[in-house]
N, C-alpha and C positions, 0 to 999 in steps of 0.2 A: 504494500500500500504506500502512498503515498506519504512524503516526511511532512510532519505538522507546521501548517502554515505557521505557529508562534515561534520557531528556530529562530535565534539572534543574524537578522541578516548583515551586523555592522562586522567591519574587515579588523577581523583580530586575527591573532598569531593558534593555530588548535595542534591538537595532538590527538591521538586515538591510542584510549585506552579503554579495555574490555571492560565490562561493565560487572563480571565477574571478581576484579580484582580489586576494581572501585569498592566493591562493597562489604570487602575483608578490611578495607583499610579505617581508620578513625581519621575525623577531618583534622588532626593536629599533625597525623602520620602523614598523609597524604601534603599537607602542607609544607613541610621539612621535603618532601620528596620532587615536587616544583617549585616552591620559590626558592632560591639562593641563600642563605644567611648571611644577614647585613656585616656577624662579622667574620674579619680575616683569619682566616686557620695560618700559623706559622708553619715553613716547611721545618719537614720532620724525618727522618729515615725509619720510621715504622713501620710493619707490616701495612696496616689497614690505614696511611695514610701515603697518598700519590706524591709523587717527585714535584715540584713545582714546573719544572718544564714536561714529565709525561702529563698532567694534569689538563696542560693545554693541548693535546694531540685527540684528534676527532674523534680516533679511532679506540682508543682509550674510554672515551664519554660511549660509544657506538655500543662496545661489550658489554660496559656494564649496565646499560642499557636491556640489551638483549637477555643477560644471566637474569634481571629482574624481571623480565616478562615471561621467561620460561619456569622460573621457579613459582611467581604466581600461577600459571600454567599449569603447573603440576600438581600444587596442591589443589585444584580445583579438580582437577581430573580429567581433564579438556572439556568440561562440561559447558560448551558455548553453546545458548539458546540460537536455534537458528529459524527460528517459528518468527519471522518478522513482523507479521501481522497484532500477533499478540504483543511486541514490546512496549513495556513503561514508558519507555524515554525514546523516542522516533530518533532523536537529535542529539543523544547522548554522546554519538562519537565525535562529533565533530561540535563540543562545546569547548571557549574558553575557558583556560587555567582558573579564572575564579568562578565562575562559575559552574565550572567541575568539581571545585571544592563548596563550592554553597549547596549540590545538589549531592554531595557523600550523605550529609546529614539528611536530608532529604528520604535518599536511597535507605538508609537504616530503620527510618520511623514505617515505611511504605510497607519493606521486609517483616517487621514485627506488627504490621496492622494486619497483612494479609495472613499470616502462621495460620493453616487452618485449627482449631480448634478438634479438639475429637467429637469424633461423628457419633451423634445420638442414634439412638437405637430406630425411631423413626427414619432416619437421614440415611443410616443404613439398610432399610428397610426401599428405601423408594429405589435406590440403584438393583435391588435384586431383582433375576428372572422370574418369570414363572415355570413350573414345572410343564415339561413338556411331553412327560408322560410317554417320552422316548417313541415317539412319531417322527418316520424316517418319512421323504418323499418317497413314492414306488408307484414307477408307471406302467407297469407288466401290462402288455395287451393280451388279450384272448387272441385262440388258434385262429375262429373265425375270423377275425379282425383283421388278422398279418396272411389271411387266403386272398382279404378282399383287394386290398394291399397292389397283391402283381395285378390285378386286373385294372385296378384305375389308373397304374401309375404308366400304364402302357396304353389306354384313353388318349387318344388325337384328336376327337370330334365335339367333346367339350368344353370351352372355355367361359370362367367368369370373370367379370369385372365387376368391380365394387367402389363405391363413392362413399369416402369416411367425414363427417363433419364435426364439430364440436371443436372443446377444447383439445389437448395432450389426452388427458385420461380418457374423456369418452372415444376419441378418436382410437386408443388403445383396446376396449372392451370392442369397438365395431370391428377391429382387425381380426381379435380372437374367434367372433363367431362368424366374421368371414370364411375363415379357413374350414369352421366347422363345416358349413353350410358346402364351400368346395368339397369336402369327403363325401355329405350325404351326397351330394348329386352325381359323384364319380368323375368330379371336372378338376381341370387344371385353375390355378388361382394365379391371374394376370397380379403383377404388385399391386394393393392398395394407392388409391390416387384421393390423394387429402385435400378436401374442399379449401378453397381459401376464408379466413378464418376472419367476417364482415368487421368481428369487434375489434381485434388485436391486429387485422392488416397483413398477416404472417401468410406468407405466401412458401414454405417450406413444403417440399416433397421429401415421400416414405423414404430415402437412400439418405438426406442429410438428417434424420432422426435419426432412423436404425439401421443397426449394420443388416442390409440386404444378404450381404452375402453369408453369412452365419444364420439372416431367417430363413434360408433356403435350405441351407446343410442339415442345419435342425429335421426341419419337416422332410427331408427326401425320401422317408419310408409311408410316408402318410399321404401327402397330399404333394401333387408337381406344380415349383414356385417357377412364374415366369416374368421377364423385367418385362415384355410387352407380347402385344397378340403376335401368333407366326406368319409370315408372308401369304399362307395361305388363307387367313380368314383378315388381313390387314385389312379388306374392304369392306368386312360384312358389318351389313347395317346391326348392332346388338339389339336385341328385342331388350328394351326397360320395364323395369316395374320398381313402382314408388311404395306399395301399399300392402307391403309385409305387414300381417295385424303381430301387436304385443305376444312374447313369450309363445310362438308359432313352433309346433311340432317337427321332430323328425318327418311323418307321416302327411302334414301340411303342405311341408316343402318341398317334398318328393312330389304330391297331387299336383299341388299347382303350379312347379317350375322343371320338372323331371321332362315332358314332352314339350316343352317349349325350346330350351335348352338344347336340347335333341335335333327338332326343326332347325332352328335359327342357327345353331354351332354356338353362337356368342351369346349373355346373359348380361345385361349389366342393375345391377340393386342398389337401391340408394336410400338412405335413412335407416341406418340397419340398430340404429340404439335401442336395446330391448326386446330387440324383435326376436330372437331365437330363446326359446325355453331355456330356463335353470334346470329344469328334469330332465335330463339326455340319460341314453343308454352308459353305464358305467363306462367303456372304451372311448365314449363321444366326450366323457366328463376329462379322462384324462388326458384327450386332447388338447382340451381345453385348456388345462392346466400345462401341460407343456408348451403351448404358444406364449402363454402368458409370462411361465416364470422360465422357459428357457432360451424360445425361440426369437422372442421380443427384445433383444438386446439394445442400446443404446449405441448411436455410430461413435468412434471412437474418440473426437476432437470434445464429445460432449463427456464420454465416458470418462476420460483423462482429466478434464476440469473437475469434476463433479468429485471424484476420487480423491485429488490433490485437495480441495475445499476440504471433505470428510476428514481426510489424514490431520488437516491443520486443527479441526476440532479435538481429534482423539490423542493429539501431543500431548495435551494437557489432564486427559483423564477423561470420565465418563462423562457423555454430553444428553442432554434430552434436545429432539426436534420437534417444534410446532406448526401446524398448519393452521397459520390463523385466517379465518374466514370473515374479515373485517373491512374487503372493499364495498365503497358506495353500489356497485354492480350487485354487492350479494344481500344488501339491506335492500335496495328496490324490488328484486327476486321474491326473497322471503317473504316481504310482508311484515318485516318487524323491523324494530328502530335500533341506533346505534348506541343514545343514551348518554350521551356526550353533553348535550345542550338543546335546548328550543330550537336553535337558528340550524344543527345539523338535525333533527328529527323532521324540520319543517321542508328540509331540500328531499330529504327522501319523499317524502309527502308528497311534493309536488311534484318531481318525477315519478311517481307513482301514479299519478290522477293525470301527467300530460301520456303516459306509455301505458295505460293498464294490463297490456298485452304480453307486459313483462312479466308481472307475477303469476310465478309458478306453484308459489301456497295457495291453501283451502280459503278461497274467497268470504267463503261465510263466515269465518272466524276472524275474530280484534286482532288487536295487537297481545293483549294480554293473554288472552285464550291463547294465541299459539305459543307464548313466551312459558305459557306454566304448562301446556303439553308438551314442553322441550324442540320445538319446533324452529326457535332462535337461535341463531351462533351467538356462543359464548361471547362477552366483549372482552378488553382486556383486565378488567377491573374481577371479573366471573374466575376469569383462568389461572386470574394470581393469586385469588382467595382459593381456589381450590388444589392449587400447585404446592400451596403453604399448610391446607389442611392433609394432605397427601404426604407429606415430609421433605418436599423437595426444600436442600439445607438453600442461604441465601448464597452460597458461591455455586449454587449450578450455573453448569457453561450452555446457554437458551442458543440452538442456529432457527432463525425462523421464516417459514417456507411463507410462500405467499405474496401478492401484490398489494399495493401502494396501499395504505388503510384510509379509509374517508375520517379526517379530521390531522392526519400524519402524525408526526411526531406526540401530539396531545395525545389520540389514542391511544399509545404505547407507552404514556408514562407510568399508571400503575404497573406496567411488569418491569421498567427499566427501573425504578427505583425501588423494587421490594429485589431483583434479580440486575445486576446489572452488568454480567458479562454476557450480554445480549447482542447476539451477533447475525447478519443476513450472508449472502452472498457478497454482496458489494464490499461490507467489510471483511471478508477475508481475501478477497481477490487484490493480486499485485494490480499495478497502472498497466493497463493494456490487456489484459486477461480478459473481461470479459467483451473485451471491444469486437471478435468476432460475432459473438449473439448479440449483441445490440439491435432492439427495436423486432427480435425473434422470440414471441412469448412460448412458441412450443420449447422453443432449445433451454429459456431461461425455468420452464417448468420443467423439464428434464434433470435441468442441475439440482434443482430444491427435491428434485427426487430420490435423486441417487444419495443425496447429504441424509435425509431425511431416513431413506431405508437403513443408510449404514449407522444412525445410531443406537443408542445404547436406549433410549427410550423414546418413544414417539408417545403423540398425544394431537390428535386435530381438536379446534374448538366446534367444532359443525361435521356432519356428514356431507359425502359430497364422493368423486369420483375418483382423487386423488386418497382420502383416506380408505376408502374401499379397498382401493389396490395394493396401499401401504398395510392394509391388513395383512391381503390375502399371503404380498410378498415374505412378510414377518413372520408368517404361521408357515410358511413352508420353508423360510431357513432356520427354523429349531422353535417357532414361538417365543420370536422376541418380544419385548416388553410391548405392549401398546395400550395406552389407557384410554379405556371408553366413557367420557364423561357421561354419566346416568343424570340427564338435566331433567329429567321430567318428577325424579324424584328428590332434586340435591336442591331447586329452586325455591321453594316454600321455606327452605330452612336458611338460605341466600336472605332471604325477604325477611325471616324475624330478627328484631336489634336486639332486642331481650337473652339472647340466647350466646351462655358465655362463650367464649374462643374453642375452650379443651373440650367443651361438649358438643359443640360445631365440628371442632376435626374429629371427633371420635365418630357422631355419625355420618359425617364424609368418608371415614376408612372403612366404615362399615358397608354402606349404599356402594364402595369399588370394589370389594372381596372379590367377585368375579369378575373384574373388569382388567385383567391385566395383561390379554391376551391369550390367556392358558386357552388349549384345546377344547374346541366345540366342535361336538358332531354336528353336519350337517341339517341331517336329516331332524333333528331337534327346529333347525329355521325352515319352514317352509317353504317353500320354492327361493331360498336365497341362494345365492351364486356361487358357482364351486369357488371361484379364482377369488371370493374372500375368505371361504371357511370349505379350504379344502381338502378336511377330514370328514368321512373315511375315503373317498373314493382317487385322492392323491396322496394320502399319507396312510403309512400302516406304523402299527409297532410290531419291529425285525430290525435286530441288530445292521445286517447289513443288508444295504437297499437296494435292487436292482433297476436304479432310476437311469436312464437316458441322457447321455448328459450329449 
């Protein structure tokens, strides 16, 4: 990142010294060790004091110079923080000699403010996993399954095409049941072609999200990926269809698109959100789950960022990631207010009443009816009371996923001043880093993805398509942490003042007991999606898995 605009920009004389060794020294130490003493040492032929003519030789002052920085050096351990992003002092190398010694002192009080304290038994309590009940992925197909296999993969006279819209994650879930949808019908699946995206302007095709060429390797036993149609059907006009109804059958889509398809050669579908069943045949489920969590990969320039971000969080120790769901977009949406002030409840209001066509909540319902059926994203003031009844200590390290929040900075002050090693993308990212995604909201939710999967605990303030998949991806790499805010029961006791601290968080840890990602079967949720809760039909318990990889 960037060094802090407050550096002393006047022309003094600096030195660079590690910041490590600054902070072994006392500023008396340190002072004797750059300024000169005013008085004269008389020459002496003692061991430990210099000849008055070597005294003046450069090379002399050079060594011992050098024997000093190496022996500081050592006893450190070479222990140089090289996590730039996170440093105290941006400017510390290059500050003047007094001012190097005004900030030792500095340095000392900072070291003994930050000492963590030992961890309560709560504090240790919120970094722990859940048990996972030793659920391995396992994608074993049936015999029938890998018969049906050679015959489609050797299918010339089918192809689909598919039109994906939304944001990143819907855009994700359409790909998945794309591909399904290719198996039922025994056709070849043309790449995904991703609408342009009216809100965000993001004109990004399926190769610069995801590595093409690894979604193709994945699936080459399942389904034949192709980057475009073959010269022989290059002309044919595709028969469309827009009007796939909700959660549509195996047996649906065979009826009404099997002899179409057939006819025409070419298929093309559009609006595929929701449209293919959560109840597939077990082998259809674990397709499912492999496009998702293997074949879906991220293209690499996005992968490497996202990675490098993550690593800078976990230098430091255990991080939690947030998805907060706190832009002006997602309060018009909802149908509930942000809570901020008069003057920001009354903007959503009114874009609300010039757009009605935007909300996607239960129209018959207030603002309050849907806030106390849990129907509201969390705001920030919600997240940090419940983060602190949860045990999260005040030095957790917060990366927070998500776009611009309506009110900015205001919004985010109750978590930055109960938590305030509160970090996004932009803060961890050097100058120029993320200059290639700029103004690409698929690429820039790519990264809040991969930071977010890889930590040590997730937590979104709202449901939504992103936490969905953040589930599902977590419960199938072992059941990491994820906590599922229960607001339909936690907000009545949000709203009583009466009600002391310790017995607020006591029924806040109680109302999360099951919330922390631990294994859920299925079949327990009702037609919900394997790629969030995908035990049993992608996870078994068996020591070793014979997953797919």
């Amino acid at each position: 990142m960037a060094k802090s605009k407050k550096c002393n920009a006047k022309k003094q004389s600096y030195i660079s010294v590690p910041s490590q060794i600054i902070a072994t020294l006392s500023s008396s130490s340190l002072q004797s060790l750059l300024v000169p003493p005013k008085k004269k040492i008389k020459p002496s032929t003692g061991f430990f004091l210099c000849h008055h003519y070597s005294c003046r030789r450069p090379g002399v002052w050079l060594l011992a110079l050098f024997c000093f920085a190496l022996v500081g050096l050592l006893r450190l351990g070479w222990n140089v923080n090289t996590l730039i992003p996170f440093s105290p002092y941006p400017c510390l190398g290059t500050l003047s000699i007094p001012q190097l010694i005004d900030r030792v002192g500095e340095t000392h009080q900072v070291s003994k403010a930050t000492q963590s304290p030992p961890a309560s038994n709560s504090e240790s309590e919120f970094w722990k996993q859940p048990d996972g009940m030793d659920y391995r992925p396992c994608l074993e197909l049936s015999a029938e399954y890998k018969r049906a296999s050679k015959v489609i993969l050797n299918d010339r006279r089918k192809y689909l095409l598919v039109v994906v819209s939304g944001g990143l994650n819907q855009q994700r879930n359409q790909i998945v049941d794309a591909v399904v949808i290719a198996r039922i019908l025994g056709a070849a699946l043309v790449v995904p072609i991703l609408q342009v995206n009216l809100i965000w302007g993001d004109e990004s095709e399926f190769s610069d999200i995801f590595d093409f060429g690894h979604f193709k390797r994945v699936l080459d036993d399942d389904v034949r990926i192709l980057s475009s149609l073959p010269s022989s059907h290059i002309k044919t006009r595709p028969v469309e269809e827009n009007r796939t109804p909700l959660h549509a059958s195996p047996q649906w889509i065979r009826a009404h698109y099997l002899k179409r398809i057939k006819k025409g050669g070419v298929l093309l579908l559009r609006g595929l959100d929701s449209r293919l069943s959560n109840d597939l045949p077990p082998d259809l489920q674990k397709l499912r789950c492999k496009v998702a969590f293997q074949a879906l990969r991220f293209a690499l320039p996005i992968l490497e960022l996202g990675n490098k971000l993550a690593r800078r969080m976990q230098s430091k120790g255990p991080y939690l990631a947030l998805h907060l769901r706190i832009e002006k977009d997602v309060w018009v949406r909802t149908g509930c207010l942000p809570g901020l002030s008069k003057e920001y409840d009354e903007i959503i209001l009114n874009e609300r009443r010039r757009h009605p066509e935007l909300l996607t909540a239960r129209s018959n319902m207030t603002y309050h009816e849907r806030k106390l059926a849990g129907l509201c994203p969390l705001n920030a003031f919600e997240v940090t009371r419940l983060l602190k009844a949860l045990g999260a200590p005040r030095s957790t390290r917060i990366y927070w996923a998500g776009g611009e929040p309506l009110g900015g900075k205001e919004a985010l002050s109750p978590l930055t001043g109960e938590f305030p090693h509160f970090y996004n993308k932009e803060d961890l990212a050097l100058p120029g880093e993320l200059e290639p995604f700029a103004h690409k909201a698929s690429f820039m939710a790519a990264i809040d993805y991969i930071v977010s999967a890889e930590s040590d605990v997730f937590m979104p303030s709202h449901g939504g398509n992103m936490g969905h998949a953040i589930q599902g991806h977590r419960a199938y790499a072992g059941h990491k942490k994820y906590i599922t805010p229960n607001k339909r029961h936690m907000l009545p006791y949000f709203l009583n003042s009466s009600l002391p601290e310790a017995e607020f968080n006591r029924i806040i840890r109680e109302l999360h007991r099951e919330s922390f990602g631990q294994p859920e079967v299925r079949a327990s949720k009702a037609r919900r999606d394997v790629t969030k809760y995908p035990v049993p039909e992608c996870m078994c318990k068996r020591r070793a898995s014979n997953t797919t990889t």
